[in-house]
C-alpha positions in Angstrom: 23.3 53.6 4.6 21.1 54.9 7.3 23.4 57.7 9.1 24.0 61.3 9.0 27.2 62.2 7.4 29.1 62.6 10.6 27.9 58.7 11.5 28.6 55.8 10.5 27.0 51.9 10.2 29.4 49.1 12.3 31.5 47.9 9.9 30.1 49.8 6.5 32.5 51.2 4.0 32.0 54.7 6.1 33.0 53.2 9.4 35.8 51.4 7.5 37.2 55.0 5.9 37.1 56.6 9.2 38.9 53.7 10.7 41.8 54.4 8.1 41.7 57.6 8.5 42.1 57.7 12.3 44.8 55.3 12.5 46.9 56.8 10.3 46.5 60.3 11.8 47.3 58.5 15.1 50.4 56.5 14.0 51.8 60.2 12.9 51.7 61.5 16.5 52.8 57.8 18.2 55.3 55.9 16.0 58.4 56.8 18.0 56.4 55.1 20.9 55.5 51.7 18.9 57.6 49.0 19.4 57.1 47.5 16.1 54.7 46.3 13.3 50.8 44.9 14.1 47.7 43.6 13.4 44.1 43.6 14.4 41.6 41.8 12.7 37.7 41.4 13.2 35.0 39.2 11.7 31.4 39.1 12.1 28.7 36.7 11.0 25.1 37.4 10.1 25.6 41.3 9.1 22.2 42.6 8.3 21.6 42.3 4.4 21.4 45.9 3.5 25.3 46.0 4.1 25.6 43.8 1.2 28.6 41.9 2.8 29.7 39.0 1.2 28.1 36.0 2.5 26.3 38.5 5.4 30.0 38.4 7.0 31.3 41.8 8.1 34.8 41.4 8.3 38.2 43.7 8.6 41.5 43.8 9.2 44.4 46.8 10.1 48.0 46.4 9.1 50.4 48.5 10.9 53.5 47.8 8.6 56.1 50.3 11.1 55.6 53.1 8.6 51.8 53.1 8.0 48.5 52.0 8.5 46.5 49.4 5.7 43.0 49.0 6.5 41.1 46.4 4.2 38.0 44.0 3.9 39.4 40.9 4.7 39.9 38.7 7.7 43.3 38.1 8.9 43.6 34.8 10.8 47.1 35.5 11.5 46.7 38.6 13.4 48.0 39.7 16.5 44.8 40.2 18.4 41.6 38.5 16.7 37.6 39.2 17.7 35.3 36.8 16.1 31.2 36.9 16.9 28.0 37.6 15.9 27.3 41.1 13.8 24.6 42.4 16.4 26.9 42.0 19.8 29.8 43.4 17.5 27.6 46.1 17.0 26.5 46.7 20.3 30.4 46.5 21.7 31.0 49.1 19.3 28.6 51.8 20.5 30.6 51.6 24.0 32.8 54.5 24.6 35.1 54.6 27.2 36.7 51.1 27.5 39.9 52.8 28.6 38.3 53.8 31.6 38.8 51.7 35.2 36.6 48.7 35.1 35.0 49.8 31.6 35.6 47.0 29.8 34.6 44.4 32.0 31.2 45.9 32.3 30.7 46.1 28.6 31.6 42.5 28.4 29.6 41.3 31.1 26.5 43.4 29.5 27.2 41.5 26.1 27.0 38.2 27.9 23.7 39.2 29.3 22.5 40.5 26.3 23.7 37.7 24.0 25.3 34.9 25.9 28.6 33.8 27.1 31.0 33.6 24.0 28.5 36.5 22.0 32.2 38.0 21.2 35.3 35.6 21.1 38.5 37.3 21.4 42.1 35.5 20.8 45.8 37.0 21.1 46.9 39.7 22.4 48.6 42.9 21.5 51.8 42.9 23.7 53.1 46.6 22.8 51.0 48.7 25.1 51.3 51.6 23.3 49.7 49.4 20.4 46.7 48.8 22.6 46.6 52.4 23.6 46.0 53.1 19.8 43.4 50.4 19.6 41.7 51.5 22.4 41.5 54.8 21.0 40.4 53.7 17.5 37.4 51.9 19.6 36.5 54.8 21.6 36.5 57.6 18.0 34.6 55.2 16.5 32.2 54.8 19.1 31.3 58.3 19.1 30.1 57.8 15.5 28.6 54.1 15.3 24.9 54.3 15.0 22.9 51.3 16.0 22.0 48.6 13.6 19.2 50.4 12.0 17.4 47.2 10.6 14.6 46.4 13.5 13.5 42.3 12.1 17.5 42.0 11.9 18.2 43.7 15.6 15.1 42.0 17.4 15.8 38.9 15.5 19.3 38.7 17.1 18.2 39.6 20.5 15.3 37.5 20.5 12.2 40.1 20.8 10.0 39.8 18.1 8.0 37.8 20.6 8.0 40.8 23.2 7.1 43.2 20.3 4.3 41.0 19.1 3.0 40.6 23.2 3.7 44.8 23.4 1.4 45.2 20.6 -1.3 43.1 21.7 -1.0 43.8 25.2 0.3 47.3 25.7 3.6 46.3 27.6 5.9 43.3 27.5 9.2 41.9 30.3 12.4 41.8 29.7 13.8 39.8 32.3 17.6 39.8 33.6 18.3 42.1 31.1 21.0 43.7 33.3 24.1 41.9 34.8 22.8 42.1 38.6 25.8 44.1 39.9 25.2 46.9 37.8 21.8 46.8 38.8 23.2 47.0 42.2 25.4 50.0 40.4 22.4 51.9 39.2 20.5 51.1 42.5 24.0 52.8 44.8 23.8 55.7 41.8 20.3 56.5 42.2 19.6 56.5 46.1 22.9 58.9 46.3 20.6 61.0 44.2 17.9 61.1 45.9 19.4 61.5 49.2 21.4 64.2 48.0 18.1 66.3 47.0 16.1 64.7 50.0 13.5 63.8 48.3 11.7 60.0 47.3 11.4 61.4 43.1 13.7 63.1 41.2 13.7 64.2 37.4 16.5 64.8 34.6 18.2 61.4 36.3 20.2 61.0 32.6 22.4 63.5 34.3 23.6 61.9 37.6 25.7 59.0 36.9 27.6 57.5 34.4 25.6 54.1 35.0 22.2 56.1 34.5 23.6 57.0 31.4 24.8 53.9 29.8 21.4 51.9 31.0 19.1 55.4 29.4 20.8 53.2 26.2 20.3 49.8 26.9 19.7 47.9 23.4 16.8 45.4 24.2 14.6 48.6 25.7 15.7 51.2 23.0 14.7 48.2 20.3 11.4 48.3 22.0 11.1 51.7 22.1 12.0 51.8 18.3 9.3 49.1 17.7 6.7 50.9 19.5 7.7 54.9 18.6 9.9 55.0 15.5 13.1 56.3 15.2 14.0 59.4 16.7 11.6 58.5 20.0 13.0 61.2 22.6 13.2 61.5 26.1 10.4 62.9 27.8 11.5 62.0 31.0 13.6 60.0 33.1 12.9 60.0 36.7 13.6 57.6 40.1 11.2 57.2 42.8 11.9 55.5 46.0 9.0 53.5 47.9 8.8 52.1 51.3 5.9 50.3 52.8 2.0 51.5 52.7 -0.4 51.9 50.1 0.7 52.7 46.6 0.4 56.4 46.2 0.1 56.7 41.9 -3.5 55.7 41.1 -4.6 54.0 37.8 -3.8 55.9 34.6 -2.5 56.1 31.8 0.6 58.4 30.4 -1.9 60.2 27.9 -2.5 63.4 30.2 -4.0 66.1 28.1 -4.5 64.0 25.2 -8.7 63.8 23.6 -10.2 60.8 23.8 -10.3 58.6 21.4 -6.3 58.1 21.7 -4.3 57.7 18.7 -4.1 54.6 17.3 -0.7 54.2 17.3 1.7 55.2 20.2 2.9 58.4 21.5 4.3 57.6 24.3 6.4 54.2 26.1 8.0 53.9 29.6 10.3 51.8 30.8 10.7 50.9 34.4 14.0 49.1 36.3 13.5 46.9 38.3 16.9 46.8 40.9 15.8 44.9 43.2 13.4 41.8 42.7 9.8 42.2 42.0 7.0 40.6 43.7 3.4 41.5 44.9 4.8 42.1 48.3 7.2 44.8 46.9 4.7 47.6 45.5 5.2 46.4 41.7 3.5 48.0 39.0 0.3 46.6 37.9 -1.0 47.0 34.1 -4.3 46.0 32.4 -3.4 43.8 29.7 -5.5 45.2 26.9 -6.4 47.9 27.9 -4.8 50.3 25.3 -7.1 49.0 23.0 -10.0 50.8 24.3 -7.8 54.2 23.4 -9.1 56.2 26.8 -8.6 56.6 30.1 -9.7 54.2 32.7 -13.3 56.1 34.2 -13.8 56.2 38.2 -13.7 52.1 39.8 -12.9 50.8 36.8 -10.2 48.6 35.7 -8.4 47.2 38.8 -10.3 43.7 39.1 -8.1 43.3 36.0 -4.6 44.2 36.6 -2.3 42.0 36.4 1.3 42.2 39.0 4.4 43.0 37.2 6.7 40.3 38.9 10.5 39.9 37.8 13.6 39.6 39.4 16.3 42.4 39.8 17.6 43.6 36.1 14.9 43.2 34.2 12.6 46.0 32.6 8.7 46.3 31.7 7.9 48.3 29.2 4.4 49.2 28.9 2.9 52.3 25.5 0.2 53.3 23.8 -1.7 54.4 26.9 -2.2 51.3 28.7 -3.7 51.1 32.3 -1.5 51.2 35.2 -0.7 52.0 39.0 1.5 51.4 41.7 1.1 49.2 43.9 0.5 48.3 47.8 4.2 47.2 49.4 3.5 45.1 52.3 7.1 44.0 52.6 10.0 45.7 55.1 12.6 48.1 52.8 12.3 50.0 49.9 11.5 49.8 45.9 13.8 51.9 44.3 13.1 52.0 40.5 14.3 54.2 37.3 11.1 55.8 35.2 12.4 55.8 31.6 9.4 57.3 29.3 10.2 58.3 26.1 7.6 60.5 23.0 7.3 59.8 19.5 10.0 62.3 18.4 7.1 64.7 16.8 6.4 65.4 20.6 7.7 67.9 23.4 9.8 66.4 26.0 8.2 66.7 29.5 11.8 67.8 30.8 13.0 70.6 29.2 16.2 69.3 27.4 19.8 69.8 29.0 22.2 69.4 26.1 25.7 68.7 27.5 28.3 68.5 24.8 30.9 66.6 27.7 27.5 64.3 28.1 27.9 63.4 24.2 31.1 63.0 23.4 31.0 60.0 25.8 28.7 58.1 24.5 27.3 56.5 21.1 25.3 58.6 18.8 22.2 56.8 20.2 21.9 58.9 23.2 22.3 62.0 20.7 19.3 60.8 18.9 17.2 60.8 22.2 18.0 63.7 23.1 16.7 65.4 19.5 20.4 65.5 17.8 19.4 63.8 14.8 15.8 65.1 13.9 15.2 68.3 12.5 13.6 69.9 15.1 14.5 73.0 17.2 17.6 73.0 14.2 15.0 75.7 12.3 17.3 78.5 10.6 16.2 81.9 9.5 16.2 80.0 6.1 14.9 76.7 6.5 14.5 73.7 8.3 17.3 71.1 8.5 17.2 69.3 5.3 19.5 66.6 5.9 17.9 65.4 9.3 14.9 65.8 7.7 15.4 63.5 5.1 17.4 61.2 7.3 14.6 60.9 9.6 12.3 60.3 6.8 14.5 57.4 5.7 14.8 56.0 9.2 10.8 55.7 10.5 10.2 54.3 6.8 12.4 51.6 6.9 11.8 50.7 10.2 8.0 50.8 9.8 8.8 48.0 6.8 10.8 46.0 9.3 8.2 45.9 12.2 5.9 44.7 9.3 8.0 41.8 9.0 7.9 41.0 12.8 4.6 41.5 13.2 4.0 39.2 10.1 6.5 36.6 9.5 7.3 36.0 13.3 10.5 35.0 15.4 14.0 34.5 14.2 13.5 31.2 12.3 12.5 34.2 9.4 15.7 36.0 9.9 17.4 34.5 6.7 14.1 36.2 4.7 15.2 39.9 5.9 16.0 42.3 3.3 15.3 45.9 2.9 12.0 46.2 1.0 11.5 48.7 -1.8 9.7 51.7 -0.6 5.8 51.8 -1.1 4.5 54.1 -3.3 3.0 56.6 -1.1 6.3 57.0 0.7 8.1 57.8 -2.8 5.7 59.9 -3.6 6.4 61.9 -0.4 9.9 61.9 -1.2 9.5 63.3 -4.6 7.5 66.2 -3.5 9.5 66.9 -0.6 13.0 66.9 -3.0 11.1 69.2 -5.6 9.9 71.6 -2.8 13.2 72.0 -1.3 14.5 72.6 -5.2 12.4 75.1 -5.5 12.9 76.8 -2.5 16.5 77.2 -3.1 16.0 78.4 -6.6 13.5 81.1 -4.7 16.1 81.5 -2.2 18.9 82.2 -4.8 16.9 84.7 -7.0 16.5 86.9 -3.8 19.6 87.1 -3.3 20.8 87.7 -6.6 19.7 91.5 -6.5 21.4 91.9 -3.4 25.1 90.5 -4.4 24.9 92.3 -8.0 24.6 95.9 -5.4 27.5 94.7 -3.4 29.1 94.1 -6.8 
């Protein structure tokens, strides 16, 4: 499995030990409150094949028999309350935390609908005790906090229908998402982020992750953070995330690219990605941005005149997202249209890189959301987690797992094409070079430890 040991895969036999474990720690504290005996059961199709599920069906099912809790791998079509769906928007609902909370769980619904379609999650019965729901609802939330996101990329764009916007991103240096927002949050996020401008008077404003709950939950939207993925590896963090409010005039960022400081010729693969929200609709009368297809391809900066006879305006309606990397052209531009273009700047580094914001770690910030948020904010790499010691060997090597099995996967979209190949997925055996890495980097930390343990051993035979 592709976690840390404090994580978990949706629906692996991790997740599923946790799950027991939790429930029956919970029935301890509530039984005298529960009306009577339950049971909740789930089953999802089209699991990705490295969890080995029968069939590619994830499926479970909790037995509360008015003493204690049974948790096993089977589905039970004769429970009380019954979810049925797809693996992926199973996954995604499961990386929601907070569905207790006023209005929570209509939004994550209506964000699965937009991501996946109406009927992504089908949901029959009911639990009637609410005390029985109060438990579930907890189980939801715990488990939230430890769910990573599916980790197989050909699988997760497959499902969500972007291995055509990764093959565009990496021919064109950026790619649309369109509507991929329900519009009232947009409208949400839009209320959110003028408050916070307005409340700092000023038309930009940085560290944005930290002034709403909306801004939060979008910062891990799962089409953009697949892209991100695609384009940056695993363990991409933020760099920063900004709004900017824009009335009419001239466009006042010029052609660039997000490369500042970096010698030409530029990387050939990416360092950096952005993603900018559109929350209101998009057209060249509103100031959109305007890209050079291509243009990251020439791996430098655009020189004085050049480049804007061939921008192209980014037009889509309020929701959607562009995400443009690898140091493609862009600007702002002209809004000849009455009001203002109020937009979120979400640009991310390859997770070798510094963050442009200094990071604001904010343990409250955490518990309240999936692990994914942790991971851009540098909880699951090894960096900045140097002890006197040593490095972090765990994240390290967890890391090191991660980019290489998603490097195999983008292979496969790049490759083999849209979903019609999604059958074909399967975690490939790792290439040579990469075992090789592996093996060298185990015996090194063996023999650092050994080191490590013969210095000491002077020391504790004193104290003896």
């Amino acid at each position: 499995m592709y976690a840390l040991p404090h994580q978990c895969e949706f629906l692996s036999d991790a997740w599923l030990d946790e799950a027991n474990a939790f429930l029956n720690r919970e029935i301890v504290q509530r039984k005298a409150r529960l009306s009577g005996p339950f049971c909740v059961s789930e089953r999802f199709t089209d699991a990705p094949p490295h969890l080995k599920c029968p069939g590619n069906v994830a499926q479970w099912a909790m037995l509360y028999d008015g003493e204690k809790v049974t948790v096993c791998r089977e589905f039970n079509p004769e429970a009380f309350l019954r979810i049925e769906g797809r693996y992926q928007a199973g996954c995604t609902a499961a990386q929601f935390v907070g569905v207790s909370a006023p209005g929570a769980w209509k939004r994550m619904t209506r964000q699965l609908e937009c991501l996946y379609g109406r009927g992504a999650l089908r949901v029959e019965g009911k639990l009637e005790d609410p005390e029985a729901a109060a438990l579930m609802m907890s189980l939801h939330d715990h488990m939230g906090r430890r769910t990573v996101e599916n980790p197989d990329l050909f699988h997760r764009a497959s499902a969500m229908g972007l291995c055509g916007n990764i093959r565009e991103m990496e021919e064109t240096g950026y790619t649309i998402l369109p509507n991929a927002l329900p519009w009232e949050f947009a409208d949400d996020v839009r209320r959110e982020t003028l408050r916070a401008l307005s409340q700092h008077q000023t038309i930009s404003l940085q560290w944005m992750l930290y002034q709403a709950r909306e801004i939060e939950i979008l910062a891990q939207n799962p089409q953009l953070m697949t892209l991100i993925d695609a384009s940056l590896g695993r363990g991409a963090v933020i760099a920063s995330l900004s709004a900017i409010r824009k009335g009419p005039g001239p466009g006042f960022i010029p052609i660039h690219t997000d490369y500042a400081h970096v010698p030409e010729p530029y990387p050939e693969f990416a360092m950096t990605g952005v993603g900018v929200w559109a929350l209101e609709d998009w057209s060249v009368a509103s100031g959109p941005t305007f890209i050079v297809p291509g243009s990251h391809r020439m791996r430098r900066a655009p020189r004085p005149g050049e480049g804007k006879d061939r921008g192209v305006p980014i037009e889509m309606p309020k929701g959607s997202v562009v995400f443009f990397t690898q140091g493609v052209w862009h600007w702002q531009g002209d809004r000849t249209e009455p009001g203002e273009r109020v937009t979120l700047h979400m640009h991310f580094n390859r997770g070798i890189l510094r963050s442009l914001e200094p990071k604001k770690l904010d343990n409250q910030l955490l518990h309240r959301n999936a692990p994914r948020l942790g991971e851009m904010l540098g909880e699951d790499d090894w960096f900045d987690k140097m002890s006197g010691i040593g490095r972090d060997h765990v994240r390290f090597q967890h890391m090191l797992n991660l980019h290489r099995f998603t490097d195999q996967q983008k292979k496969l979209i790049l490759a083999r094409g849209d979903a019609s190949a999604a059958n074909e997925s399967r975690e490939s055996a790792p290439r040579l070079d990469s075992d090789a890495i592996i093996k060298c980097l185990s015996e090194g930390f063996k023999s650092l430890e050994r080191s490590l343990d013969s210095l000491r051993a002077p020391a504790l035979r004193a104290a003896e």
